[in-house]
SERO-602361 format. One record per residue (C-alpha): x, y, z; residue in three letters; residue number from 1. Coordinates in pm, whole numbers. Layout:
// residues N
+--------+--------+--------+------+-----+
!      X !      Y !      Z ! code ! pos !
+--------+--------+--------+------+-----+
!      X !      Y !      Z !  ALA ! NUM !
...
+--------+--------+--------+------+-----+
This chain:
// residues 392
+--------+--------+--------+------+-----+
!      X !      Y !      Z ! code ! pos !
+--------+--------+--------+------+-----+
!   1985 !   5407 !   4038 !  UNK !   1 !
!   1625 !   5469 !   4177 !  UNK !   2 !
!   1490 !   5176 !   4315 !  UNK !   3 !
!   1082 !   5137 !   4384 !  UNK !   4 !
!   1024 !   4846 !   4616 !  UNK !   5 !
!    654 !   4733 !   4584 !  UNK !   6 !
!    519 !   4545 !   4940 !  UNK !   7 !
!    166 !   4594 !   4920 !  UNK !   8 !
!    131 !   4278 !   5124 !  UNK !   9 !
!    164 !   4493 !   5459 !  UNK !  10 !
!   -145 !   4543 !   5656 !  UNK !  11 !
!    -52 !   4678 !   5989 !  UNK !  12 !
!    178 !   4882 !   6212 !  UNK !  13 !
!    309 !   4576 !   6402 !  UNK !  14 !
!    353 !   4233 !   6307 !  UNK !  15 !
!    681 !   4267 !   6054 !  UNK !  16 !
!    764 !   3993 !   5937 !  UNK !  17 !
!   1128 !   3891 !   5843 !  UNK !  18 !
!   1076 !   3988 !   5527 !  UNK !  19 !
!   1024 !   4328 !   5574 !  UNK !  20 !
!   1351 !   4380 !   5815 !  UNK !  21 !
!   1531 !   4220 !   5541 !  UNK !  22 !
!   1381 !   4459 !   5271 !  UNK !  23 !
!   1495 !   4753 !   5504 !  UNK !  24 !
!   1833 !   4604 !   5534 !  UNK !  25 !
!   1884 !   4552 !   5207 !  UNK !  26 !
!   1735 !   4915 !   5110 !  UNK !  27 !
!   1987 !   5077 !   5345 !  UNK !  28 !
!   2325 !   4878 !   5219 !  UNK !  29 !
!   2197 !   5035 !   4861 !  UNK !  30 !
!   2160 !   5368 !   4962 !  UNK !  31 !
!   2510 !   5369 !   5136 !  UNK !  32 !
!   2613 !   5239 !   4792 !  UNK !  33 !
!   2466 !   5586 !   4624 !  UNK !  34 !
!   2142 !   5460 !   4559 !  UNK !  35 !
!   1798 !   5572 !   4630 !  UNK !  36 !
!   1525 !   5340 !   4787 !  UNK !  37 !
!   1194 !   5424 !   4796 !  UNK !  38 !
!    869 !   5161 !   4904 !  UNK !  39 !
!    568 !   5118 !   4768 !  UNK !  40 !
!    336 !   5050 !   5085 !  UNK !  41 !
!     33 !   5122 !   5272 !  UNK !  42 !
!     27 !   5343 !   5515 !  UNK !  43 !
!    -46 !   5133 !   5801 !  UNK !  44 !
!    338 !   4978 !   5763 !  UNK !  45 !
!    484 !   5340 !   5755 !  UNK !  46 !
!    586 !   5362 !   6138 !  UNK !  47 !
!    778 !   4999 !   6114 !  UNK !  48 !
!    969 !   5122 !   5790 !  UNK !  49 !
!   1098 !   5426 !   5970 !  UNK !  50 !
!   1212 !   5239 !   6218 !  UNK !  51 !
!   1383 !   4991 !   6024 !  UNK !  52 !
!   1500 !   5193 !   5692 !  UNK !  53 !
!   1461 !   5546 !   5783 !  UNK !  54 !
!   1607 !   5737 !   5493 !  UNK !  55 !
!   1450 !   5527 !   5230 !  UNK !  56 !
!   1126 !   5747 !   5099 !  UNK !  57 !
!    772 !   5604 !   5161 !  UNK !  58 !
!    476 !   5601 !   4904 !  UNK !  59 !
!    131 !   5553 !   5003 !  UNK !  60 !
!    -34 !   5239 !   4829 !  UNK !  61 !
!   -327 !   5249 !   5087 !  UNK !  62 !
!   -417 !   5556 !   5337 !  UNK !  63 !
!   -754 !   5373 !   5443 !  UNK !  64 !
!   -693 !   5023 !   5560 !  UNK !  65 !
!   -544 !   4938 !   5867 !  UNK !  66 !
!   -578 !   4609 !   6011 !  UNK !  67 !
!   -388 !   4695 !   6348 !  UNK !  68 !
!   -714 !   4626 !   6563 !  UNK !  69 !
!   -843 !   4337 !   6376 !  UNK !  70 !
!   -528 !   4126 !   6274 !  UNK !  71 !
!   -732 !   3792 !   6265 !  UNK !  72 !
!  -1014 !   3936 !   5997 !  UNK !  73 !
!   -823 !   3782 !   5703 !  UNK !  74 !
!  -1058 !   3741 !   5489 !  UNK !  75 !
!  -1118 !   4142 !   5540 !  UNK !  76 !
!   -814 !   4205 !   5383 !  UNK !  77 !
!   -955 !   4120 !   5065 !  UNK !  78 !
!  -1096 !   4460 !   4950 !  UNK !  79 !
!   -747 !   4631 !   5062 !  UNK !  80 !
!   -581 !   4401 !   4830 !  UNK !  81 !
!   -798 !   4516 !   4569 !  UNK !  82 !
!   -782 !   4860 !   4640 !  UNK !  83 !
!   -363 !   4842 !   4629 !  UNK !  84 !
!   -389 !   4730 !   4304 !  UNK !  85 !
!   -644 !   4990 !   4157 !  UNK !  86 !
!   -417 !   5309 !   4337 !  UNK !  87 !
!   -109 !   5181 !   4137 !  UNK !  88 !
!   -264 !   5287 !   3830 !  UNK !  89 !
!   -249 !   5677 !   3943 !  UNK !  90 !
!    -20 !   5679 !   4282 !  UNK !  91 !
!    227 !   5897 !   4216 !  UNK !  92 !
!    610 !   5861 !   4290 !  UNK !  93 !
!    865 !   6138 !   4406 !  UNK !  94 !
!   1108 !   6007 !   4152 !  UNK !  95 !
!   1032 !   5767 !   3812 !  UNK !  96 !
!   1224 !   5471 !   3918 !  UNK !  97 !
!   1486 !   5282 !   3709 !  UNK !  98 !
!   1363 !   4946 !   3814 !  UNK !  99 !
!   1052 !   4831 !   4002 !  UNK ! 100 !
!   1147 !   4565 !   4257 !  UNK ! 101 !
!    836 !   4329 !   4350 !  UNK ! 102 !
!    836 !   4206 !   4697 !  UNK ! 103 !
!    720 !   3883 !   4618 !  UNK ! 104 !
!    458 !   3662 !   4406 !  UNK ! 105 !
!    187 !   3794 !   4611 !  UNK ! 106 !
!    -49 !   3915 !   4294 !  UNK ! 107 !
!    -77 !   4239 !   4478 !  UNK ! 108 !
!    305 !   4259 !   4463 !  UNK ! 109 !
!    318 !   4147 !   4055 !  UNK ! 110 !
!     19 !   4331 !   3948 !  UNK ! 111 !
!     92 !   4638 !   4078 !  UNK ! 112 !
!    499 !   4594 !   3988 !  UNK ! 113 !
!    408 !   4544 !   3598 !  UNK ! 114 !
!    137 !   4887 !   3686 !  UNK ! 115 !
!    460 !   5092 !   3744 !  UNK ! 116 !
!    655 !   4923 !   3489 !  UNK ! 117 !
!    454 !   5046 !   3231 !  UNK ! 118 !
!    374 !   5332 !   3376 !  UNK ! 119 !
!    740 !   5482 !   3382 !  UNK ! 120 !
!    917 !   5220 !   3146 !  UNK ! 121 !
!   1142 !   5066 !   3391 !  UNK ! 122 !
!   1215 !   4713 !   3382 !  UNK ! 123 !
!   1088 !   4506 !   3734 !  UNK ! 124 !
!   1195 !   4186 !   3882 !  UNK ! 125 !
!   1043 !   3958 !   4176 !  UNK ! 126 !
!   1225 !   3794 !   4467 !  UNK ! 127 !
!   1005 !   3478 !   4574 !  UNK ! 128 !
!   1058 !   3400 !   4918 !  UNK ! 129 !
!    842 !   3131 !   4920 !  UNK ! 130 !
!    596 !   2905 !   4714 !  UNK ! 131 !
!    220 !   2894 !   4822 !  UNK ! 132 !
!    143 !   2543 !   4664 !  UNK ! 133 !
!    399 !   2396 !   4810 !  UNK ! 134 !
!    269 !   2414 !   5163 !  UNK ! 135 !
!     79 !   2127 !   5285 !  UNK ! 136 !
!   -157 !   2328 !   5545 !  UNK ! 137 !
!   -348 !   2559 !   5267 !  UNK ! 138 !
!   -640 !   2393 !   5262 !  UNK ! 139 !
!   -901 !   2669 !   5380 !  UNK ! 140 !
!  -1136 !   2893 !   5087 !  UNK ! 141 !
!   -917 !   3176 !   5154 !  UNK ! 142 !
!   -604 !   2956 !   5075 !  UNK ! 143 !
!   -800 !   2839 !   4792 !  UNK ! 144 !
!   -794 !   3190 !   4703 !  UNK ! 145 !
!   -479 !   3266 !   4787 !  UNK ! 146 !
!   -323 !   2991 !   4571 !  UNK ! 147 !
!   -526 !   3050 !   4260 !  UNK ! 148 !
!   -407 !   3423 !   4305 !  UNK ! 149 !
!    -69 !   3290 !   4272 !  UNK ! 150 !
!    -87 !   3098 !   3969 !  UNK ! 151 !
!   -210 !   3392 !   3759 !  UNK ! 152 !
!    131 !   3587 !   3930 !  UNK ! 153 !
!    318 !   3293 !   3786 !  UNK ! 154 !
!    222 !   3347 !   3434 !  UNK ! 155 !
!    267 !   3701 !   3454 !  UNK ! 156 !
!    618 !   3728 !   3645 !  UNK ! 157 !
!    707 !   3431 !   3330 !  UNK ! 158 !
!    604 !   3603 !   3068 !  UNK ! 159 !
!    699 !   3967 !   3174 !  UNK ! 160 !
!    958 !   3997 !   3468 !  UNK ! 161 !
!   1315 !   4058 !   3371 !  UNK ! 162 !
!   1420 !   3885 !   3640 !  UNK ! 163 !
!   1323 !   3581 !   3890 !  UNK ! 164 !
!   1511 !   3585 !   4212 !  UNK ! 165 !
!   1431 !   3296 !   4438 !  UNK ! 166 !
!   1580 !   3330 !   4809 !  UNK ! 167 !
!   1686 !   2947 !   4796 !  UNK ! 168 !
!   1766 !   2662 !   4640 !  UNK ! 169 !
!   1434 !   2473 !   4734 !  UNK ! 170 !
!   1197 !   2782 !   4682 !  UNK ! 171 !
!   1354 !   2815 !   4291 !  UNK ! 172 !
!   1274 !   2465 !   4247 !  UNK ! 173 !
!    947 !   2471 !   4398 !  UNK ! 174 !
!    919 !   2786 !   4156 !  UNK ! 175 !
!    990 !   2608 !   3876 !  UNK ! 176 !
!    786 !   2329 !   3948 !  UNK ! 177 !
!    440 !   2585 !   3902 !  UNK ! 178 !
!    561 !   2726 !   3594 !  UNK ! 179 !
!    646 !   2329 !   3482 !  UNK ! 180 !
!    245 !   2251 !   3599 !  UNK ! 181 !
!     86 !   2579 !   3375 !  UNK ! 182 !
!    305 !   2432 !   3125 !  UNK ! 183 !
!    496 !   2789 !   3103 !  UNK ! 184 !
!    854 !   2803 !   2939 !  UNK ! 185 !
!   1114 !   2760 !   3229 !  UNK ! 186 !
!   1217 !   3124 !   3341 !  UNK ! 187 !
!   1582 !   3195 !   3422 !  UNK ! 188 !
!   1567 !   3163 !   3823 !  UNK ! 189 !
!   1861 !   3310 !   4013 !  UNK ! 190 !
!   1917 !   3214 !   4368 !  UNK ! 191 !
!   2023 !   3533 !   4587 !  UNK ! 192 !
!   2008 !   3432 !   4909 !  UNK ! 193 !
!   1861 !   3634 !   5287 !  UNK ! 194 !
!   2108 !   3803 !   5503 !  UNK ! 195 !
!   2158 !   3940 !   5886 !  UNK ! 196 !
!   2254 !   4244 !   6003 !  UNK ! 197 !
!   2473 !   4042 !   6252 !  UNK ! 198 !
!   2619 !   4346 !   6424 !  UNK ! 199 !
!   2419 !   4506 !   6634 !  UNK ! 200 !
!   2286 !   4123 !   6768 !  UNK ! 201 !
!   2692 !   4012 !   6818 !  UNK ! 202 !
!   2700 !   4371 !   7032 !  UNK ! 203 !
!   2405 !   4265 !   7271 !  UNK ! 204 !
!   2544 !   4183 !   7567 !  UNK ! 205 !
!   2472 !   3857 !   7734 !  UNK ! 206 !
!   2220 !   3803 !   7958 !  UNK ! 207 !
!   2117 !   3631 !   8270 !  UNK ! 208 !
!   1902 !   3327 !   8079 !  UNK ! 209 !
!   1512 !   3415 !   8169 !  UNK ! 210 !
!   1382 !   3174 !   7922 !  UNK ! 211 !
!   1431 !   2768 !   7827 !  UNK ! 212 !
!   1276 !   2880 !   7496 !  UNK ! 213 !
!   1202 !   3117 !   7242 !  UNK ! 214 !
!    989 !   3102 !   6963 !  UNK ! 215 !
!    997 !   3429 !   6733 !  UNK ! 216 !
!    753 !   3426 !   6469 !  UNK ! 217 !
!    508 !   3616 !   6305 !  UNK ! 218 !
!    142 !   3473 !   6478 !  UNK ! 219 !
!     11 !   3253 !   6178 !  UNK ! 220 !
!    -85 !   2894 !   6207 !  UNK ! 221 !
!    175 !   2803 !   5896 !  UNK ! 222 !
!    403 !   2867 !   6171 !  UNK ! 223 !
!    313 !   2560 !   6343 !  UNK ! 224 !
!    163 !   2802 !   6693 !  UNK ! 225 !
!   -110 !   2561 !   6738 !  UNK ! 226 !
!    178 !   2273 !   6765 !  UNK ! 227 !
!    257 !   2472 !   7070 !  UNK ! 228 !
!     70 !   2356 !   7368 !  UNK ! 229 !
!    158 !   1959 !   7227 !  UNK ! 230 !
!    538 !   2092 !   7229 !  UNK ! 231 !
!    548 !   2245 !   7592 !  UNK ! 232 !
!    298 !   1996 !   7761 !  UNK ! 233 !
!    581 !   1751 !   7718 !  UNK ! 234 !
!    884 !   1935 !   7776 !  UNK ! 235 !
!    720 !   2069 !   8125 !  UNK ! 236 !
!    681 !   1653 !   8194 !  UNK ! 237 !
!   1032 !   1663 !   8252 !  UNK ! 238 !
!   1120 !   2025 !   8326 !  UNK ! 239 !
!    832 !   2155 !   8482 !  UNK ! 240 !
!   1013 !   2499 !   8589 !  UNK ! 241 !
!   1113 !   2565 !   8245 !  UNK ! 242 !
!    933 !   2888 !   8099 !  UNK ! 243 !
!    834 !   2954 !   7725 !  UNK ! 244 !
!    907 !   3372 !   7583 !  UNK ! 245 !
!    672 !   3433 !   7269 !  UNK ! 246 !
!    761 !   3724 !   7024 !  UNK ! 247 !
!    557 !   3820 !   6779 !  UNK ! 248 !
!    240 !   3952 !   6625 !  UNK ! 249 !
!    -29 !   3873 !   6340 !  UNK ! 250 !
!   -343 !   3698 !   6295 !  UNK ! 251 !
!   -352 !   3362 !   6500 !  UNK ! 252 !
!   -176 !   3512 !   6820 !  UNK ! 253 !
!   -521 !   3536 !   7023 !  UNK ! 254 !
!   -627 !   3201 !   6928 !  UNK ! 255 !
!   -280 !   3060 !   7018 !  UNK ! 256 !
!   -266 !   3239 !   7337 !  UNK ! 257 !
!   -591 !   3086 !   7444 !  UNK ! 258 !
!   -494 !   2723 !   7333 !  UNK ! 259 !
!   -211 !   2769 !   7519 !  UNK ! 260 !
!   -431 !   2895 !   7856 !  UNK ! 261 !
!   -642 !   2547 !   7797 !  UNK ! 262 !
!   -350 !   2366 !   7827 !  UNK ! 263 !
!   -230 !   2492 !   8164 !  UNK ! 264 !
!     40 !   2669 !   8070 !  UNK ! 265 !
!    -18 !   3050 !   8188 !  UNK ! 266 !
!    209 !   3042 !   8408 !  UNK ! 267 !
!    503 !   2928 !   8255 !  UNK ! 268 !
!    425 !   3112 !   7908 !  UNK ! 269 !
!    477 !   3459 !   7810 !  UNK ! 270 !
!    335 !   3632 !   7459 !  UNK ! 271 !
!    526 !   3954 !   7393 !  UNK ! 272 !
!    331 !   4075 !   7089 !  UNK ! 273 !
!    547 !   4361 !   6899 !  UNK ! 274 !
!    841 !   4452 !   7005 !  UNK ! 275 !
!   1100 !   4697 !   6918 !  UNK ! 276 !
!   1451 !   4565 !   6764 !  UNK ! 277 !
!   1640 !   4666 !   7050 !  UNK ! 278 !
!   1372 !   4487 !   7293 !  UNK ! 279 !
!   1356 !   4192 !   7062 !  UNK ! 280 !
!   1756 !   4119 !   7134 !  UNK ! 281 !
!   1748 !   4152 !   7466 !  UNK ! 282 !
!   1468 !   3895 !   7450 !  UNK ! 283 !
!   1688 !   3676 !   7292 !  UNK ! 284 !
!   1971 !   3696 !   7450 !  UNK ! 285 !
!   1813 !   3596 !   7755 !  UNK ! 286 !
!   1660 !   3284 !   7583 !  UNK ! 287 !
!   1802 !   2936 !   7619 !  UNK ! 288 !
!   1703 !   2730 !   7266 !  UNK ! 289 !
!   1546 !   2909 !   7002 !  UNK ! 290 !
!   1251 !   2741 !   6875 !  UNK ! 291 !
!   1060 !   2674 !   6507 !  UNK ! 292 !
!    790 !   2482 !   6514 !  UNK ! 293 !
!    705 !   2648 !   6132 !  UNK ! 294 !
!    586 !   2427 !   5812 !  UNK ! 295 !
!    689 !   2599 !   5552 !  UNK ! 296 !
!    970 !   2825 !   5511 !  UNK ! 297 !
!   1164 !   2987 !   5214 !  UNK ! 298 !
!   1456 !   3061 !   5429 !  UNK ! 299 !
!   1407 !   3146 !   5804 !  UNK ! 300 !
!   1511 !   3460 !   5908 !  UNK ! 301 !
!   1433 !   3428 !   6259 !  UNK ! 302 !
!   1663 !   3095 !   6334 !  UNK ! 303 !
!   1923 !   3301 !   6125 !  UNK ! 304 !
!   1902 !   3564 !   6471 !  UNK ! 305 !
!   1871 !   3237 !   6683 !  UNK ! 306 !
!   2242 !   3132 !   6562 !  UNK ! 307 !
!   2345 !   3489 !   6606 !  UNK ! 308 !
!   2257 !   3493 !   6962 !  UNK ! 309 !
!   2459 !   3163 !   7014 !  UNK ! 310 !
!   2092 !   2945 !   7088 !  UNK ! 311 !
!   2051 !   2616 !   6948 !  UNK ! 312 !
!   1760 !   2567 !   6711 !  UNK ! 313 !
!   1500 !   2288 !   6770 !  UNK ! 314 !
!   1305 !   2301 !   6421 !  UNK ! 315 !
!   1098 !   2058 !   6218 !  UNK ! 316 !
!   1274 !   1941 !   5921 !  UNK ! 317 !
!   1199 !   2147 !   5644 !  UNK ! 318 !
!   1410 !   2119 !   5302 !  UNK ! 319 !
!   1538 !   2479 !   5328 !  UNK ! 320 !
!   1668 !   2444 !   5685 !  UNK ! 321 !
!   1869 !   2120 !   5568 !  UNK ! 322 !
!   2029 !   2270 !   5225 !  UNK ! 323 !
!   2073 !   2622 !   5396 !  UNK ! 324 !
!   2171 !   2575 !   5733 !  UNK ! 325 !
!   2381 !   2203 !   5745 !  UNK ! 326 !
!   2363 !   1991 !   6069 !  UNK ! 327 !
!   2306 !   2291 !   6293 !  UNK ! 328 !
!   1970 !   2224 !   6399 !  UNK ! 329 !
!   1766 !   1944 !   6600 !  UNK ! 330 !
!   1552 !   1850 !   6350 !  UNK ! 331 !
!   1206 !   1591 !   6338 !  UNK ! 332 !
!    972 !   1534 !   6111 !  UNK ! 333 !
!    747 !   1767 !   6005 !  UNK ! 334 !
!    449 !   1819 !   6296 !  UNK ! 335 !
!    611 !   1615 !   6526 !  UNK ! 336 !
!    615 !   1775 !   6834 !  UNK ! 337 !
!    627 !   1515 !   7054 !  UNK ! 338 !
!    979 !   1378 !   6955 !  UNK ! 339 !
!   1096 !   1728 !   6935 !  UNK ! 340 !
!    995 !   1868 !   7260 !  UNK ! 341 !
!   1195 !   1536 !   7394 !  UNK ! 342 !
!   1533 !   1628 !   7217 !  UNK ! 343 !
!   1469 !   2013 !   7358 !  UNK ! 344 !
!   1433 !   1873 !   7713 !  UNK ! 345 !
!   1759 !   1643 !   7670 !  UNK ! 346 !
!   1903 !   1963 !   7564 !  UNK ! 347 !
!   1803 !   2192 !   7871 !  UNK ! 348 !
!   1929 !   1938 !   8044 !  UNK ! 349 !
!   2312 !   1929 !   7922 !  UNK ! 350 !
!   2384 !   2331 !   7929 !  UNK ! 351 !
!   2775 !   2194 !   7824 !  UNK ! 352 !
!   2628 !   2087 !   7495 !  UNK ! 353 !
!   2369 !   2447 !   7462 !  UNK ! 354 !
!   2706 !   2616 !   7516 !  UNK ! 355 !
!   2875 !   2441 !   7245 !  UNK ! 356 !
!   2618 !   2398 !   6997 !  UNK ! 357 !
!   2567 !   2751 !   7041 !  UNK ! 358 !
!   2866 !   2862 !   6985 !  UNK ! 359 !
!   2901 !   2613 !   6682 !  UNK ! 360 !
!   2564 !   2796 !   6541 !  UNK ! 361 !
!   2704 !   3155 !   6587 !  UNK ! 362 !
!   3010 !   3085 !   6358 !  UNK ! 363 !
!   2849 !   2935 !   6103 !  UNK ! 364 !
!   2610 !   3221 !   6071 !  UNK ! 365 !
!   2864 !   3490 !   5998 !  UNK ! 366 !
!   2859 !   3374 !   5688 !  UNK ! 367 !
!   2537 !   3547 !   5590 !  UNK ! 368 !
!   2571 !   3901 !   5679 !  UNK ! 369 !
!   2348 !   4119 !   5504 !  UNK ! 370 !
!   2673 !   4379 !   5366 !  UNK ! 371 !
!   2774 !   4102 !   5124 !  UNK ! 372 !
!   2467 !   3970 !   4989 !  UNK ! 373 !
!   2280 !   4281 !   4991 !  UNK ! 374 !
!   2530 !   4398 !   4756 !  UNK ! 375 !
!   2549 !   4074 !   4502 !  UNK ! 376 !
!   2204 !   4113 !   4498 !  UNK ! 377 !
!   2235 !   4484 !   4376 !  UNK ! 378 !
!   2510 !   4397 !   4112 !  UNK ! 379 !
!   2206 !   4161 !   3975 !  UNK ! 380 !
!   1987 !   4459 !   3960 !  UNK ! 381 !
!   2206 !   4684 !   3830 !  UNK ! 382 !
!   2237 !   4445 !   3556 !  UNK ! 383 !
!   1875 !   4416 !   3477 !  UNK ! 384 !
!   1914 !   4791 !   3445 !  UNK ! 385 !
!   2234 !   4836 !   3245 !  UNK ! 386 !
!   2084 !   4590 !   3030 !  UNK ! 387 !
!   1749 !   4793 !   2933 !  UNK ! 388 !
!   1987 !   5087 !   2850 !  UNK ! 389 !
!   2148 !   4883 !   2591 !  UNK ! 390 !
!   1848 !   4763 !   2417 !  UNK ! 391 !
!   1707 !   5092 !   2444 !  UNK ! 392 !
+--------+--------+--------+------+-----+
């Protein structure tokens, strides 16, 4: 089976976000089932895809827009968007695929998806990761934008999709609960969850612990950075040694950085920007409690690699993290960083109960590794595919 994996949503060379190293994990577990794997992308994301998936082939969506020097122009991103979706209509592909696998809900995801679709008569689905509308924080004119975008997605993913995959329990509800408001006919939603590759993070060895903290994110303000100076203002009341280990790159990182400056912790705080996988785990295993300070999530990839590494999680308490990951995290309500940066500093200051809650974490998570659902998810695809043979 030839598989064409449209993520137009990519605009740079180094802020990946979770769900592209899942993509690429995914992608390779295929091809060492037989398959072929090929992504629809822009060529900015080209150098991160080798690095994560390096056999699968790469198409060109976009060879002019590259947003690596100017991650916090959002709303430039606009005309890139609208060029992706134009260059579907004449790209072409190495091989006609046998199903056209949209990235997300992201209207440059759908749009172009059903553009190949018709172009080559393969049937497409959509994995939704997460819904827009239901995050409290859009409130901006691009949001605005953003979430009318996705309501025209929704009526075209229910009315010509084969297949809705939703990455969650709570993300297929809030799914369902769009198509409910534009008074669409319920789609079928299946719920294939993410997965880890756990194995090369169980091989890190352990580390001396550099870090009381670790927050690894991709730099966006729905990830709760701007929470951050609140969160480590109080834990340094009563840990004022401990130190703070950033990973990650995208749009709000230079604002955070300097909020975080104003607040007087320089010192104590270190942004890594992009980093390498390899340089990534070595981060983490020289972290102490691995930290989420996000408001919306449709799964959480990067407290999955938190339990992997044996940190507790301090999170706000999100619906996902409760029905996905079950009494393994510290958990307040939703922006409070206060009360959370108080159960984080009770918890640096028992390393018995890190150690076991670590440990605790690290078991659980084995139960997600990427081999297994990687390859339920393909049996789904290959009968979206089987199926369009039959009916000719």
């Amino acid at each position: 089976m030839r598989i064409l994996i449209v993520h137009n949503a990519l605009m740079d060379s180094k802020s990946v976000s979770g769900v592209v190293k899942l993509l690429a994990q995914f992608a390779e577990v295929w091809i060492d089932a037989g398959h072929s794997v090929d992504f629809l992308v822009a060529r900015a994301g080209f150098p991160r895809l080798r690095e994560l998936c390096p056999r699968a082939g790469l198409v060109s969506s976009d060879s002019l827009f590259d947003a690596t020097h100017y991650l916090d122009r959002t709303w430039a991103y606009f005309p890139a968007y609208a060029w992706r979706c134009l260059t579907a209509y004449w790209t072409r592909l190495p091989n006609a695929p046998d199903l056209v696998y949209a990235s997300g809900q992201f209207i440059v995801e759908i749009h172009c998806s059903r553009v190949m679709t018709r172009r080559f008569g393969a049937p497409w689905v959509v994995k939704v990761h997460h819904m827009l509308s239901s995050q409290e924080k859009r409130i901006g004119l691009i949001d605005h934008l953003f979430l009318a975008a996705e309501k025209l997605s929704t009526r075209l993913i229910n009315r010509d999709a084969q297949r809705v995959l939703c990455v969650s329990p709570p993300v297929a509800e809030d799914y369902q609960s769009e198509e409910a408001l534009l008074h669409l006919a319920p789609s079928i939603v299946k719920v294939t969850p993410n997965g880890l590759d756990l194995a090369p993070l169980l091989a890190t060895p352990p580390a001396t612990r550099q870090h009381d903290c670790v927050m690894l994110c991709r730099m966006h303000e729905q990830k709760g950075i701007f929470d951050l100076p609140r969160f480590w203002s109080r834990v340094r009341e009563r840990h004022p040694a401990a130190r703070l280990l950033v990973i990650g790159e995208g749009p709000h990182r230079a604002a955070c950085e300097e909020a975080m400056r104003a607040a007087g912790h320089t010192d104590s705080s270190r942004f890594t920007g992009a980093v390498d996988e390899s340089t990534k785990n070595e981060l983490l295993a020289a972290a102490r409690v691995g930290l989420s300070l996000s408001y919306e999530e449709g799964w959480g990839l990067s407290v999955m690699e938190y339990l992997a590494f044996g940190l507790p999680v301090a999170a706000y308490r999100l619906p996902v993290f409760e029905a996905v990951f079950p009494d393994q995290f510290l958990m307040t309500p939703l922006g409070d960083a206060e009360t959370l940066a108080d159960a984080v500093a009770d918890l640096l200051s028992d390393p018995g109960r890190i150690a076991t809650q670590g440990a605790r974490g690290r078991e659980f998570v084995r139960r997600y590794d990427h081999r297994k659902v990687a390859m339920d998810e393909l049996r789904l695809l290959e009968s979206v595919v089987n199926k369009r043979k039959r009916t000719g």
